[in-house]
C-alpha positions in Angstrom: 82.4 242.8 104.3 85.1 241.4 102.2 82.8 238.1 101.6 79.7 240.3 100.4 81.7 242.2 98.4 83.6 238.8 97.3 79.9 237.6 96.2 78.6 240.7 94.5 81.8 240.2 92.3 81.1 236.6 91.6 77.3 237.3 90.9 78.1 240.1 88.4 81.1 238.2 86.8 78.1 235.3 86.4 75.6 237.9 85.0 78.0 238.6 82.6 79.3 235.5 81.0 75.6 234.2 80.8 74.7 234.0 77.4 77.6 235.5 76.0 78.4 232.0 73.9 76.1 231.3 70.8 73.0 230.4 71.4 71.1 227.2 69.9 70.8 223.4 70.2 73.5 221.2 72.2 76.0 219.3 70.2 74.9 215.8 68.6 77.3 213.8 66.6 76.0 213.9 62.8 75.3 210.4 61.0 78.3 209.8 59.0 77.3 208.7 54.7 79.1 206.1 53.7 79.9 208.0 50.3 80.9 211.3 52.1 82.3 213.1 54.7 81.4 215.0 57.7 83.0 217.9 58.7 82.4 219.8 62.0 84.0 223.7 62.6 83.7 224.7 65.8 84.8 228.3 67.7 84.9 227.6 71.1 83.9 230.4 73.6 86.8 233.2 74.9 85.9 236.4 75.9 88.6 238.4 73.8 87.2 237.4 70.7 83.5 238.3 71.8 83.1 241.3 69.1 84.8 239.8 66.1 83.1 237.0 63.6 84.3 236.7 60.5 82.5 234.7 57.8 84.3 231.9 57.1 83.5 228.9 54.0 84.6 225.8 54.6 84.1 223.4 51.2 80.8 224.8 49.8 79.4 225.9 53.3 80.0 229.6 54.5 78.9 231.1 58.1 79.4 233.6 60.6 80.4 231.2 63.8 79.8 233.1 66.6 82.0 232.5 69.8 80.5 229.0 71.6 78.9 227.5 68.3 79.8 225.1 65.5 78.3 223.9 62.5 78.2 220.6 60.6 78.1 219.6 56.7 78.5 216.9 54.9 81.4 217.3 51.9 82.1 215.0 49.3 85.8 213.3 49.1 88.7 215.3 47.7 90.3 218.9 48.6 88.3 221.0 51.1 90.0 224.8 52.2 88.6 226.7 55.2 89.7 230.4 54.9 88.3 233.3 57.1 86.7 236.6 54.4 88.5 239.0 56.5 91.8 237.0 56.6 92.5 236.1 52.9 96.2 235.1 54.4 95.1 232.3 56.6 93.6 229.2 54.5 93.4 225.7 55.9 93.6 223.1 53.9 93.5 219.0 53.9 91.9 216.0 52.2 88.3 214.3 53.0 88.2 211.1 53.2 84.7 209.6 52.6 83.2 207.6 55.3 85.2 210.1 57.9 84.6 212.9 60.3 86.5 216.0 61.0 86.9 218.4 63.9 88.1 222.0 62.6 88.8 224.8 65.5 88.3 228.0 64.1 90.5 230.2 66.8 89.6 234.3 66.4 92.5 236.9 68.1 91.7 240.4 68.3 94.3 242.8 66.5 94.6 245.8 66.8 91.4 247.1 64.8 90.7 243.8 63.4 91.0 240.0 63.9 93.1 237.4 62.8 91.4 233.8 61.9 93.4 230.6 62.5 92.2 226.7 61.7 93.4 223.5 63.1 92.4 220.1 62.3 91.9 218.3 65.3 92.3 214.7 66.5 88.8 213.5 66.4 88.6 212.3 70.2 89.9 216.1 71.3 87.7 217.6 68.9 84.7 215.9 69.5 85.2 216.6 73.7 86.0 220.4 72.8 82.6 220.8 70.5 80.5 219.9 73.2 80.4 223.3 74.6 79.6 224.8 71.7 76.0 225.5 69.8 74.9 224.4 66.9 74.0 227.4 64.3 73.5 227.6 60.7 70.3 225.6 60.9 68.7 225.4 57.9 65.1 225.2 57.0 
């Protein structure tokens, strides 16, 4: 009894985490210009921050990351700020380097009614082993 009931509760818990990340196409490293750099925000996947997304620009680029997905640009050398619309507050901010890649983790926490965005820049090597869970989105045509 307690084992059928043990794997009703795993199939359901299963059920319900299946496709609850972003959906899209697996993470691939993006050639890196010479002249620019490549920068790659990622929001890996936790169920407490299923309902919020925030648009968030990063550079020139704006999205709505949804929980599991990440995006990748290319940005030219200098200045780049990542800051969340609905979190004016919580701004990121750090120099690009041409010829170099960077990993930012976008982290969403419910409050109360809202949400509250934060950024990290991430070692590359971290980074990089963290965004392969996540799904590409943002593809543009």
């Amino acid at each position: 009894m307690i084992r059928t009931l043990t794997g009703i509760l795993a199939g359901a818990v299963c059920m319900m985490l299946a496709g609850c990340g972003a959906q899209g196409e697996a993470y691939q490293p993006m050639a890196t210009p010479a002249s620019r750099s490549v920068i790659y925000i990622y929001r890996p996947y936790k169920v407490l921050s299923l309902e919020a997304t925030p648009m968030i620009t990063c550079g020139h680029e704006s999205i709505d990351l949804e929980p599991g997905g990440y995006y990748a640009f290319a940005e030219d050398s200098g200045p780049v700020i990542c800051a969340a619309a609905t979190d004016t507050k919580t701004q990121y901010k750090f120099d690009a380097r041409a010829g170099e890649q960077y990993f930012i983790k976008e982290d969403v926490d419910p409050v109360g009614l809202g949400s509250h965005v934060r950024f990290s820049l991430m070692n590359a090597a971290v980074g990089e082993d963290e965004i392969k869970e996540c799904s590409r989105q943002g593809i543009k045509q």
